[in-house]
C-alpha atoms as one frame of an Amber mdcrd trajectory, in Angstrom:
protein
 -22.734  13.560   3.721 -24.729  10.429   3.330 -28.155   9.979   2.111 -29.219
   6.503   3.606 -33.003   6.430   3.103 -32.216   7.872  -0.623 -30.283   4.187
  -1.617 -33.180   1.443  -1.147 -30.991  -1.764  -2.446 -32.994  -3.200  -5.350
 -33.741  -6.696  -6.287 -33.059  -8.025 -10.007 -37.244  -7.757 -10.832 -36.660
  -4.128  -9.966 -33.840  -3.805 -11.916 -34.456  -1.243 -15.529 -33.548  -3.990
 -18.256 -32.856  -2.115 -21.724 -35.432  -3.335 -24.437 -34.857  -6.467 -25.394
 -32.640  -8.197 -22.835 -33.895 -10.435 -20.449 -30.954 -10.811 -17.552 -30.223
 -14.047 -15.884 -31.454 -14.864 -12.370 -28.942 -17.837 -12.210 -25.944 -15.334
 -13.669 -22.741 -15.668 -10.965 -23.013 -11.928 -10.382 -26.666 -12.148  -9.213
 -26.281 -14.665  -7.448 -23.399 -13.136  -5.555 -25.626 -10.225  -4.937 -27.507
 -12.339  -2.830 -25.261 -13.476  -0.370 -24.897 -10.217   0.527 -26.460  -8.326
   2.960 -26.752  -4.657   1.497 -29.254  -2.946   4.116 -27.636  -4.501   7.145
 -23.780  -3.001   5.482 -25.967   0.358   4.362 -26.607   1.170   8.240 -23.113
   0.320   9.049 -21.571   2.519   5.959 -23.963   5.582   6.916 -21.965   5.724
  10.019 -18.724   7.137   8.276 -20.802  10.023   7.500 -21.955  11.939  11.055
 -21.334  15.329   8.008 -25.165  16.400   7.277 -24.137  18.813   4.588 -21.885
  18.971   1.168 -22.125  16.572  -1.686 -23.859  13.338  -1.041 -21.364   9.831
  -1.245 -21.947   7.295  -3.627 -23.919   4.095  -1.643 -22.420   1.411  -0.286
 -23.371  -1.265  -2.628 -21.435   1.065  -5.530 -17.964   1.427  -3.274 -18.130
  -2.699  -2.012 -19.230  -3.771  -4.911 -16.941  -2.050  -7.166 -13.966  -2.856
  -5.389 -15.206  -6.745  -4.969 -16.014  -6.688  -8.743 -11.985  -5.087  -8.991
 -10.544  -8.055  -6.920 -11.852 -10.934  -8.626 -11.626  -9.918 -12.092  -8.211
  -8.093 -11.495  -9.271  -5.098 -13.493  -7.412  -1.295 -12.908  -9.327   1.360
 -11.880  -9.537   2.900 -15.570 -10.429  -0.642 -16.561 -12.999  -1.595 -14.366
 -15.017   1.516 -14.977 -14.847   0.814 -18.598 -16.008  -2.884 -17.637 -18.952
  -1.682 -15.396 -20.229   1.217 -18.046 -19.984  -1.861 -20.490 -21.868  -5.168
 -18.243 -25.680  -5.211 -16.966 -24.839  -7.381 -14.365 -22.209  -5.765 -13.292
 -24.086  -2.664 -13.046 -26.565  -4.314 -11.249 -24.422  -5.981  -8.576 -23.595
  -2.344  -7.457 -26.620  -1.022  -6.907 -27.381   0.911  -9.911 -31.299   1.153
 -10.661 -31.296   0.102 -14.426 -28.439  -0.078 -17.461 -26.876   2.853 -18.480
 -24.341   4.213 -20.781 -22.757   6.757 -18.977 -19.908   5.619 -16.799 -21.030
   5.303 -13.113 -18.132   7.174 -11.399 -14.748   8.147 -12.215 -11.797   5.765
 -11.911 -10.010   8.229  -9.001 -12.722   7.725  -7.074 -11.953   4.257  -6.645
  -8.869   5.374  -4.180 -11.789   7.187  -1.736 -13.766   4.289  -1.839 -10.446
   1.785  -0.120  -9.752   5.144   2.411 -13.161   4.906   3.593 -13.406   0.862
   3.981 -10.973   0.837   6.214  -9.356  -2.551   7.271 -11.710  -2.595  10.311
 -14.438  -1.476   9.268 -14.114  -4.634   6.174 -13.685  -6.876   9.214 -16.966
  -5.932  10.564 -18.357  -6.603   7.085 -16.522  -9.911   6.885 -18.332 -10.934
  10.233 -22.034  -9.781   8.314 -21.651 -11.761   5.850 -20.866 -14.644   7.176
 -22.966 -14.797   9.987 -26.046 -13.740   6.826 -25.025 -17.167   5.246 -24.410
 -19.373   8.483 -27.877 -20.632   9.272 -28.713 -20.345  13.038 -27.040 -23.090
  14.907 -28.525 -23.386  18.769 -25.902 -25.598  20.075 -22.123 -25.435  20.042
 -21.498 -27.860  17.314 -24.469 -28.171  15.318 -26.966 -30.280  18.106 -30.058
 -30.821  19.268 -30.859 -28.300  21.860 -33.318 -30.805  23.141 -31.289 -33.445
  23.920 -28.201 -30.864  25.398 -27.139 -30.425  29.445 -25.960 -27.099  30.464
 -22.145 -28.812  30.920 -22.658 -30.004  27.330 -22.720 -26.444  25.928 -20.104
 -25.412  27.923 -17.443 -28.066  26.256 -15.443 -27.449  23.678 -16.053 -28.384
  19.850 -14.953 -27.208  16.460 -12.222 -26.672  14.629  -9.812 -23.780  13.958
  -7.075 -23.283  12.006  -4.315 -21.095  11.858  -1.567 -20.278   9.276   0.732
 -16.748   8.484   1.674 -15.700   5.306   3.081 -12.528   3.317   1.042 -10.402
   0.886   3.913  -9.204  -1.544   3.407  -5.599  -2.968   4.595  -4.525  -6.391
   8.121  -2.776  -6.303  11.332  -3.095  -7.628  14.059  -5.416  -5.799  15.345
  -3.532  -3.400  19.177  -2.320  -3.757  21.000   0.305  -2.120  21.931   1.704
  -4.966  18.948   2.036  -6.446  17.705   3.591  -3.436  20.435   5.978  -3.006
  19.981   7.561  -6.937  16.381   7.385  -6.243  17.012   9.399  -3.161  19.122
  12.027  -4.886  17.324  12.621  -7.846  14.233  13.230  -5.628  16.108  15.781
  -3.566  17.146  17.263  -6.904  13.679  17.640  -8.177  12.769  19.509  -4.569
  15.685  22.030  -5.061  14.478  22.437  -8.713  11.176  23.294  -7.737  12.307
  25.989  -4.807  14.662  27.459  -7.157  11.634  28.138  -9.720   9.229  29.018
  -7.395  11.024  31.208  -5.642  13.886  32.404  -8.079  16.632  30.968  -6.434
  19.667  30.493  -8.557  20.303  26.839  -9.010  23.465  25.758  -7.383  25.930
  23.049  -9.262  24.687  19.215  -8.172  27.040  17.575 -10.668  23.681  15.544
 -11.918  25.354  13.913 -14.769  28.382  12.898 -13.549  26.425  11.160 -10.042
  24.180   9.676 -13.190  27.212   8.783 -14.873  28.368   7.248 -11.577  25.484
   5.124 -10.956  25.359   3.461 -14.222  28.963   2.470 -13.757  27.506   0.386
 -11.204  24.072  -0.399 -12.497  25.021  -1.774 -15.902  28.001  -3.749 -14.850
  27.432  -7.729 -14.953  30.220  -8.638 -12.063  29.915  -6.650  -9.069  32.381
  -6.423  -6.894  31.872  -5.297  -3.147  34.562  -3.385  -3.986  32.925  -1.593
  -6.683  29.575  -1.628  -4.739  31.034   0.348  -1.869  32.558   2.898  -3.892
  29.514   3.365  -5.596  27.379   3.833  -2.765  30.149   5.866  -1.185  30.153
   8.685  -4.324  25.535   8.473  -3.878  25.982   9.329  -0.404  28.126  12.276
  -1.369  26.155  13.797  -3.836  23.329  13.359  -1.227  25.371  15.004   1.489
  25.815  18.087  -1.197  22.301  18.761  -2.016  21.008  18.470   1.626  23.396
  21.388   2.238  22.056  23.589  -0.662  18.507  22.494   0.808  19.150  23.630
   4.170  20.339  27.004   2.990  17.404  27.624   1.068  15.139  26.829   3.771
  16.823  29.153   6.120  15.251  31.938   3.736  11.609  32.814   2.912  10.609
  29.424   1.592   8.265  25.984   2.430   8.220  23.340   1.431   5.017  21.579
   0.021   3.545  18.985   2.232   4.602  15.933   0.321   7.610  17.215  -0.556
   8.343  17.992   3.401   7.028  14.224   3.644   9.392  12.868   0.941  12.484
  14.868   2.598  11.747  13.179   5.801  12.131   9.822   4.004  15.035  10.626
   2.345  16.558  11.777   5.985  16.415   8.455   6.943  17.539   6.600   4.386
  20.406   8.613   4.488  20.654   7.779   7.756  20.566   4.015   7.168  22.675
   3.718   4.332  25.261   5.658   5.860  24.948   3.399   9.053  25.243   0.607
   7.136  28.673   1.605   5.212  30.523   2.898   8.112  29.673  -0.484   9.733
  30.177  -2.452   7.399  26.302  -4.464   7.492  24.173  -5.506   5.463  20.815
  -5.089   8.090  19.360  -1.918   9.901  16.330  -2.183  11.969  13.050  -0.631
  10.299  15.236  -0.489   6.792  13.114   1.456   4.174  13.159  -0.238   1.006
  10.929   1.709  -1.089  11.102   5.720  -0.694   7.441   5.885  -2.457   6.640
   3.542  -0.001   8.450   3.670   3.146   6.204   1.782   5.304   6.890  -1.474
   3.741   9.366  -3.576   5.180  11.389  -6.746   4.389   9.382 -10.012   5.669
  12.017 -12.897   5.966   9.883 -16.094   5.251  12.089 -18.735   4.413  11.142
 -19.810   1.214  12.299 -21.836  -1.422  10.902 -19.548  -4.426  11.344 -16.302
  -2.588  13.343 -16.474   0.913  12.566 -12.742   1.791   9.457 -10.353   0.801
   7.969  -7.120   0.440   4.479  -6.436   1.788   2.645  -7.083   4.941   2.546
 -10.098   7.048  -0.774 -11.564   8.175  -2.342 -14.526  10.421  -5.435 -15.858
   9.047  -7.951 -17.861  10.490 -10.482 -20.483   9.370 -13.153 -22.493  11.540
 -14.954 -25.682  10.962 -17.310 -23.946   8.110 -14.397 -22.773   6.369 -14.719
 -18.818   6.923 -12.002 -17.369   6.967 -10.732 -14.131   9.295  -7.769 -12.227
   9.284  -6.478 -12.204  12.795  -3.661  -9.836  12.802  -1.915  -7.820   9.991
   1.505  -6.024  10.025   4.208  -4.353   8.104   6.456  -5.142  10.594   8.028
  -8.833  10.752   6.721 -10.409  14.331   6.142 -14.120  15.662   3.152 -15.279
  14.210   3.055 -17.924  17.782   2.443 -14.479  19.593  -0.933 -14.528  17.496
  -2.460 -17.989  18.694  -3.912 -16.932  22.014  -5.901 -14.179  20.878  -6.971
 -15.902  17.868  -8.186 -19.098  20.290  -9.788 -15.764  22.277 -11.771 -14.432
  19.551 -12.843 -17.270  18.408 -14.895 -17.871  22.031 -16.128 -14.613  21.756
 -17.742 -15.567  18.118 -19.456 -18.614  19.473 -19.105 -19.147  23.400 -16.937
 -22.040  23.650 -13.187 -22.844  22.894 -12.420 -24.846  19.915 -12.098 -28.637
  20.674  -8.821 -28.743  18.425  -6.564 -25.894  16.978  -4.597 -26.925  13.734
  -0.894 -25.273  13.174   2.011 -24.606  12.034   4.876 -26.132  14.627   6.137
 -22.292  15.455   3.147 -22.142  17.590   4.012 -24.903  19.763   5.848 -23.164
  22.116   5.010 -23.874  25.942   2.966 -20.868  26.180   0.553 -21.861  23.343
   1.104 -25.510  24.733   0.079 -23.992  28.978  -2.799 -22.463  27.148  -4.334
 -25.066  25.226  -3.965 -27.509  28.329  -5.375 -25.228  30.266  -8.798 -24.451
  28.590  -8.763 -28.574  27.214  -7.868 -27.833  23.690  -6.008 -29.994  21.348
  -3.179 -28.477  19.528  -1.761 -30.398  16.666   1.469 -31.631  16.313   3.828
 -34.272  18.202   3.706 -33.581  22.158   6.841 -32.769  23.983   9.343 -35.468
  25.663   9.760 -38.708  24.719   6.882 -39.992  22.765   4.196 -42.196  24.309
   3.399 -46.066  24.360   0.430 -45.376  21.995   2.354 -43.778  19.505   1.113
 -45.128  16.471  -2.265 -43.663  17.479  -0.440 -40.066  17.783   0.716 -40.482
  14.397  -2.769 -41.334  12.971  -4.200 -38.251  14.483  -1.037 -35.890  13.759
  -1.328 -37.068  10.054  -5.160 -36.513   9.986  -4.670 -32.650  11.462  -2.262
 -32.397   8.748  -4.155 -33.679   6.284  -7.312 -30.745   7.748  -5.060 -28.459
   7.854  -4.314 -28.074   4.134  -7.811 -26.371   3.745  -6.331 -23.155   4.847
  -3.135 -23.513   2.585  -5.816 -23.716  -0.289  -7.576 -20.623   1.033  -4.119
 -18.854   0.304  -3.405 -20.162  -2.804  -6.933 -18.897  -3.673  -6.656 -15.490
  -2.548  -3.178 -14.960  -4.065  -4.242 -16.751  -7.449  -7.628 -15.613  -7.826
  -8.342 -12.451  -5.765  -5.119 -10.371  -5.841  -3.199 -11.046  -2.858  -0.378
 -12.532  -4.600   0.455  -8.858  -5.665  -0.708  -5.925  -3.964  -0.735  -3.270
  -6.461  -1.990  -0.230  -3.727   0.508   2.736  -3.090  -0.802   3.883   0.364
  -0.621   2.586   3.751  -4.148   2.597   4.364  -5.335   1.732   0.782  -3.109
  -1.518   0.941  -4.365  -2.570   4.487  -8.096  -2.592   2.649  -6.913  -4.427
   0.197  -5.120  -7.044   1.932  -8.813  -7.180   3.179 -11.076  -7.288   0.315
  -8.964 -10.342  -1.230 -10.127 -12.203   2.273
């Protein structure tokens, strides 16, 4: 349930100042709260709620502005509650009709608020906010409509540019080791609970010696492959042995809860893997689970100097001539990021009605399809043409060194949102909660 009419967004002269203190009109958080376009979000937010009964949701402005507040400052949920209870302005840049004391919502609450703004529905919001600070431009490219011709409006102009990266989320290295005792002690704690629950008598899963058996491993400086395999060989054992005892149990009287019937499936399949991988003797398994809390994320090989392969989700982001940026595609799945430039180039005539007069890139996008499609609709793709270069190549080279030089803006728009708004390290458990996130830091 959602009480729209109930949450009138206030300005700051509306705002209930305690005696005594006299805010700031020029503070950064008020301020912020002005480039924002509450009402316009509010409509967009009541939408989520078609329920006309139960308890009503907290507004808008308190979910967004909470979770912006979270991102720049880099606070946990405990910590930015604490922070909001504590900050005037804070409390004021999410909505709340004067200062108060009493903590505005409780930290777990926090988690509802990412479910709900989803990653689309933050794209939407993206486009609101940008389009409520872009003043109204008549013309494709900022002219006089006056002095324009029908054809003029119809060419192209602009700039957009397009880069991939990796949003890295926060778990251990992956080893298959690790994994394995992970695995089994999970599967131990699932037979524990059915045993108690259900007073089962607890069969023998030789815990100490398969803990014994993975420290071997663990705490030894040289490995071995030799040693590695044997080790992985005795986890996979032990694993074998407790699946039994779980299967006989469940051919009783007895369920399993529904994350633990979750967690099982999980474990299934890195079994699965692992066991793929040591008969075959690899190192590589498609869709290879790396995290069992986390099983959607997946290894993202980037190349790297500082970190050749990663952990989180892959995106394409997008920036025009005005610098606003838009995340074009997201994944937890490694893919092509050249596969991304066409639709990109697409959405980008949808936003303003003609085709950018120059698209600035990486060279993995210059393949000929990317290449067919820019000739094709007159756009300029950066980067050294194919075949033997021309007579006027020192003019090539001035304009392939000033795209480069343009095209750092959206390598600084990275190192922004990783340094500054949390993308660096993704700190969200869920599937969904991390896509919003992902999100918020753009």
């Amino acid at each position: 349930m959602y009480k729209f009419e109930r949450y009138r967004q206030i300005g700051l002269a509306d705002f209930n100042q305690p005696f005594g203190l006299k805010m700031n009109p020029e503070n950064r958080w008020v301020k912020k709260a002005e480039t924002i376009p509450w009402d316009a979000i509010e409509e967009r937010y009541a939408k989520l709620f078609p329920s006309k009964t139960g308890m009503p949701a907290k507004p808008l402005r308190t979910a967004l502005g909470s979770l912006l507040i979270q991102k720049q400052l880099g606070f946990s949920d405990r910590e930015l509650v604490e922070e909001i209870t504590e900050n005037p302005y804070l409390q004021y840049f999410i909505g709340l009709p004067g200062f108060q004391t009493v903590p505005p919502f409780v930290p777990s609450l926090l988690v509802e608020f990412r479910k709900r703004l989803t990653e689309d529905v933050l794209g939407e919001i993206n486009e609101m906010i940008i389009d409520y600070n872009t003043p109204d431009d008549p013309t494709p490219g900022g002219g006089n409509q006056s002095d324009e011709t029908e054809s003029d409006a119809d060419e192209n102009a602009g700039t957009m540019i397009l880069d991939a990266s990796c949003a890295p989320q926060k778990i251990s290295f992956p080893q298959d080791i690790n994994i394995l005792n992970e695995a089994r002690e999970d599967l131990e704690a699932i037979i524990d609970d059915l045993c108690d629950r259900f007073y089962y008598y607890k069969p023998r899963m030789y815990r100490e010696k398969a803990r014994k058996d993975y420290l071997n491993l663990a705490k030894c400086k040289k490995r071995t492959a030799k040693k590695i395999r044997k080790a992985i060989k005795k986890q996979l054992q032990y694993i074998r042995r407790d699946r039994k005892y779980l299967d006989e149990f469940l051919t009783k009287e007895c369920e399993l809860t529904t994350k633990q019937a979750a967690r099982l499936a999980v474990i299934d399949q890195v079994y699965e893997q692992q066991k793929y991988m040591y008969d075959n003797r690899v190192h590589s398994v498609p869709d290879r689970i790396v995290s069992i809390s986390q099983p959607y994320i997946r290894p993202i090989v980037r190349g790297k100097a500082a970190a050749p392969v990663e952990f989180g989700a892959k995106l394409d982001l997008s920036m025009d001539e005005k610098g606003m940026a838009r995340i074009e595609k997201m994944s937890f799945d490694a893919y092509n990021e050249s596969d991304v430039l066409i639709s990109a180039v697409q959405h980008y005539f949808e936003r303003t009605g003609h085709y950018p007069e120059r698209v600035l890139a990486d060279k993995i996008y210059r393949n000929r399809a990317n290449l067919q499609f820019c000739k094709e609709h007159g756009i300029r793709l950066s980067g050294p043409a194919l075949g033997r270069p021309r007579k006027n190549a020192k003019t090539d080279k001035k304009t392939e060194y000033a795209d480069n030089a343009d095209r750092i803006a959206i390598e600084r728009a990275f190192a922004l949102a990783k340094q500054k708004y949390g993308l660096g390290l993704i700190t969200s458990k869920l599937d969904q909660t991390t896509r919003s996130s992902i999100a918020l830091s753009v």
